[in-house]
C-alpha positions in Angstrom: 128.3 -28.4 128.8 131.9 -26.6 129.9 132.6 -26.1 133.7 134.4 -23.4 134.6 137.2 -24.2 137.7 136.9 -22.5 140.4 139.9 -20.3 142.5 139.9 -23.3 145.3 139.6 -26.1 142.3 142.9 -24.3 140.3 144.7 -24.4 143.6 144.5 -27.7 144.0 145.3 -28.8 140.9 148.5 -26.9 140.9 149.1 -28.4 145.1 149.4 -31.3 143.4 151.6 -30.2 140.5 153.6 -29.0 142.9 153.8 -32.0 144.8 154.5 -34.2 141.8 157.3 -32.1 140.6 159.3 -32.2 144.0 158.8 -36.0 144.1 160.3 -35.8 140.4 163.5 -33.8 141.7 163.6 -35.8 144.8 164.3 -38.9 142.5 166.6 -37.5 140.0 168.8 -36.1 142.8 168.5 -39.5 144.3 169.8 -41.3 140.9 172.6 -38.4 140.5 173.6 -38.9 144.1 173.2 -42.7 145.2 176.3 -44.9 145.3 177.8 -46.3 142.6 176.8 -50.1 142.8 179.5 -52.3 143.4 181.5 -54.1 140.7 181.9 -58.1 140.7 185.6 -58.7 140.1 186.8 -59.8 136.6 189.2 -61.7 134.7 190.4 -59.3 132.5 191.1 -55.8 133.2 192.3 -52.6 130.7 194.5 -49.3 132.1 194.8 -46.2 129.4 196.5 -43.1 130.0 193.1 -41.5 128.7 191.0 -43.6 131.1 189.0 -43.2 134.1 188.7 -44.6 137.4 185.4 -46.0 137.6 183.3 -48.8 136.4 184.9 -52.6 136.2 188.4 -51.5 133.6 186.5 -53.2 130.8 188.6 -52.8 127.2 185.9 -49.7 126.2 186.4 -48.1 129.3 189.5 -48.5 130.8 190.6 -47.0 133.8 193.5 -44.6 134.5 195.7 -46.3 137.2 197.0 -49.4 138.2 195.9 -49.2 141.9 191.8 -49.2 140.7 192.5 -51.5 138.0 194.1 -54.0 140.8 191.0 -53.2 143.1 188.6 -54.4 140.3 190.6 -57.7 139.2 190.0 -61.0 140.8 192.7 -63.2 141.6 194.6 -64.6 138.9 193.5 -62.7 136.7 195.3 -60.3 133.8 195.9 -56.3 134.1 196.8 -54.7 130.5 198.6 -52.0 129.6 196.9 -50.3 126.5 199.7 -47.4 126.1 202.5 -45.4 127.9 201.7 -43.3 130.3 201.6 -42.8 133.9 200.0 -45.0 136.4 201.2 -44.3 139.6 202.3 -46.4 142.8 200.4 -49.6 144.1 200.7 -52.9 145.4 199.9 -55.8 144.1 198.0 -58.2 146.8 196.9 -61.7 145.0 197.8 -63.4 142.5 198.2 -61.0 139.6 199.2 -60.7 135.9 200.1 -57.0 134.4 201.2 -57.6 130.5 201.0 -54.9 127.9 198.3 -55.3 125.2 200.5 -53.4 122.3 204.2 -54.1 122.6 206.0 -52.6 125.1 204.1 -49.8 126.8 206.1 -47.6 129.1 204.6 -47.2 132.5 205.5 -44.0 135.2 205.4 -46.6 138.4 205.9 -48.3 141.2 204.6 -51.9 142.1 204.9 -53.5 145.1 204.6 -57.1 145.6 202.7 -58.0 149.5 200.8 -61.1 148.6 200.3 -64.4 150.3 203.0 -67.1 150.3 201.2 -69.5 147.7 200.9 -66.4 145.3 202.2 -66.2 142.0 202.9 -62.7 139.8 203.9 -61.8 136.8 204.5 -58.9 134.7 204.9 -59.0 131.1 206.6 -57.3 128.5 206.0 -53.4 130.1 208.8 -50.9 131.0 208.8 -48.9 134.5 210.3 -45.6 134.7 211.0 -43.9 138.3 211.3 -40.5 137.3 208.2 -38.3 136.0 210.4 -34.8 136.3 207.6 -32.8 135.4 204.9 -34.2 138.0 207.6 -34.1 140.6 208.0 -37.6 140.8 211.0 -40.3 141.6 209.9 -43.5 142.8 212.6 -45.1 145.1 212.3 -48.4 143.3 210.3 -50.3 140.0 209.5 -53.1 141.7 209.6 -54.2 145.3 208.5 -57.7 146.6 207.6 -58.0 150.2 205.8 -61.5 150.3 204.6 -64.1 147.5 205.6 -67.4 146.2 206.7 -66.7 142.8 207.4 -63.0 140.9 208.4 -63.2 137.3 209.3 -60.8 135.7 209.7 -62.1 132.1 210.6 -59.2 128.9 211.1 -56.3 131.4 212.5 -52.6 131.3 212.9 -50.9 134.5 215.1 -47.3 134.4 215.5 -44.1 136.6 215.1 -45.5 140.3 217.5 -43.0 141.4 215.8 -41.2 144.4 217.9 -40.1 147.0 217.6 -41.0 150.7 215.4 -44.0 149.3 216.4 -47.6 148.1 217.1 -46.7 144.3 217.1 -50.1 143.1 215.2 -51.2 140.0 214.1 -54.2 141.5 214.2 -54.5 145.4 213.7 -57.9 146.8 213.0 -57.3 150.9 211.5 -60.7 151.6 210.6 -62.1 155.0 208.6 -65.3 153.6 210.7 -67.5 151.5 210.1 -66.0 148.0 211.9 -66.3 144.5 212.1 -63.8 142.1 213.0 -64.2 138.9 214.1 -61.9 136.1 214.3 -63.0 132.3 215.0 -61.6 129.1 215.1 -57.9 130.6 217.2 -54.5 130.4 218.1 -52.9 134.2 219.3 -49.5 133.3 220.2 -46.0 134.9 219.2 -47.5 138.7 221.3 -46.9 141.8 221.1 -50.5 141.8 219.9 -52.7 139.2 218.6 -55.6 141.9 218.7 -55.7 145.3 218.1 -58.9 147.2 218.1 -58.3 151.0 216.1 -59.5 154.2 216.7 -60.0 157.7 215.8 -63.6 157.6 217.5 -65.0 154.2 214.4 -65.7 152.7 215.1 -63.2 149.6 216.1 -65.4 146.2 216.9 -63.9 142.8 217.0 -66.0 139.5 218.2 -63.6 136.7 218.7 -64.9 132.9 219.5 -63.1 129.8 219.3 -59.4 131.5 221.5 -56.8 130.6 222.3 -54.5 133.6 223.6 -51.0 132.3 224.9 -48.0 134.3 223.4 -48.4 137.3 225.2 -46.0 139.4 226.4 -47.8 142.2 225.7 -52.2 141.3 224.5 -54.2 138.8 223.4 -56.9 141.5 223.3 -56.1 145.1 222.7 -59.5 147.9 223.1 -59.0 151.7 223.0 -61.2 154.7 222.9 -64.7 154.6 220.5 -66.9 153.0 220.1 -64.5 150.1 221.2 -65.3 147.3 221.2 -64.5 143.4 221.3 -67.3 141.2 222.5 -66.0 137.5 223.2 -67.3 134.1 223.8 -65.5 130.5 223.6 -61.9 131.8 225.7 -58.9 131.0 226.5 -56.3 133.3 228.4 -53.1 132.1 229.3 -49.9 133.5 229.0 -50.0 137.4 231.6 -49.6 139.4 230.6 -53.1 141.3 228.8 -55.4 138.7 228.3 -58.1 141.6 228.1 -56.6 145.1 227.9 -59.0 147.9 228.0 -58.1 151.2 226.8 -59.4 154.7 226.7 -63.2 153.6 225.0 -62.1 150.4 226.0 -65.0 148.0 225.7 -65.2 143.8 226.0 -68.3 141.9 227.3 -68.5 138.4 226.5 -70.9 135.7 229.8 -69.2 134.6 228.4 -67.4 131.3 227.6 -64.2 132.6 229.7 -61.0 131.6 230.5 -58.9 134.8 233.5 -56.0 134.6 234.0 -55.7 138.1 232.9 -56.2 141.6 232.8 -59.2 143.2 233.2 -62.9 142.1 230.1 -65.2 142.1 230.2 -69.2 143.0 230.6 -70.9 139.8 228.4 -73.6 139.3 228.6 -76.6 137.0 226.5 -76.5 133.5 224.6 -79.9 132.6 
């Protein structure tokens, strides 16, 4: 036997309808909307020119600057580069390795180094350029270290720190904490200087091997005040009009097998 709804019967069916449909938009705005859940930090970590920043960096989803990617890595853990591109400014705040995963990528930044005293950081095989014309860009320096135990910088490019009114150096050491940088295997070229050590306190140290330093329009290697110091063996540096610039108490040592075409003279130091 069919039963035939009646006006009050239909209107309570579609009350309910109703109901059920706004409960159904309530949610999928809710899912849309709701904060992203957080990320636990990870080992490994992957930049791309074509990423995005969101998610953990993972290799299929890389993100697009090194600043997130830095955020989402835990300590001593490994940032790579997957292609050129540009990655912007941001500082590095653990122990931290950045290495390109393809050869040497080329990388629009500017790092600086303000970690803890026992830290150690490293970046690998990438090249930093100071000058993005086009995004109206210069970067006053490639890398800067503020405060860690150890930077290497091992198979390194760094070109274009030129920026006026700023410290247009491709690497600037400004260390208050006793800190040693090193530089090995590398190419400095096209800086106002190629590395500055400096700091009130004499706690800035530079180790530089095997680097070539190549017009940089003021100073190859640049050390003031005492206590700083650049320690340097098997480097070439060419077209400056100071290749060594020491000023202040700034001191250089040389293992004497370093090729410098003017400026002044380092402390020679005995091979064994």
């Amino acid at each position: 036997m069919m039963t035939r709804n009646t006006p009050a019967a239909l209107e309570a069916v579609l009350t309910a309808a109703a109901r059920r449909f706004r409960l159904l938009v309530c949610v999928l705005i809710a899912m849309v909307f709701q904060a992203a859940p957080a990320h636990a930090l990870v080992d490994q970590t992957w930049i791309s020119a074509e990423g995005m920043d969101s998610g953990g960096c993972l290799a299929l989803v890389p993100c697009a600057t090194l600043a997130y990617a830095i955020r989402q890595t835990a300590p001593g853990g490994t940032i790579f580069v997957m292609d050129s591109g540009f990655y912007g400014a941001a500082t590095i705040d653990r122990s931290l390795t950045i290495r390109s995963e393809y050869g040497q990528m080329s990388m629009v930044a500017s790092i600086t180094v303000n970690a803890a005293s026992t830290d150690k950081v490293m970046l690998d095989n990438v090249a930093l350029e100071c000058l993005a014309t086009a995004r109206g860009l210069a970067y006053g320096y490639g890398v800067q270290v503020l405060k860690a135990g150890d930077v290497l910088l091992n198979r390194v490019s760094i070109k274009d720190c030129l920026a006026g009114g700023t410290v247009g150096a491709g690497v600037y050491i400004y260390s208050t904490t006793n800190c040693r940088v090193t530089l090995n295997d590398s190419v400095i070229f096209n800086n106002r200087v190629g590395v500055l050590v400096s700091g009130a306190d004499g706690m800035a140290h530079a180790k530089i091997y095997r680097t070539l330093f190549l017009s940089n329009s003021e100073s190859g290697v640049r050390v003031i005040g005492n206590g700083n110091d650049a320690i340097m063996a098997d480097n070439n540096l060419l077209g400056s009009p100071k290749s060594m610039d020491l000023q202040s108490g700034g001191a250089s040592r040389s293992f004497g097998n370093n090729s410098m075409t003017s400026g002044d003279t380092p402390i020679p130091m005995s091979q064994y």
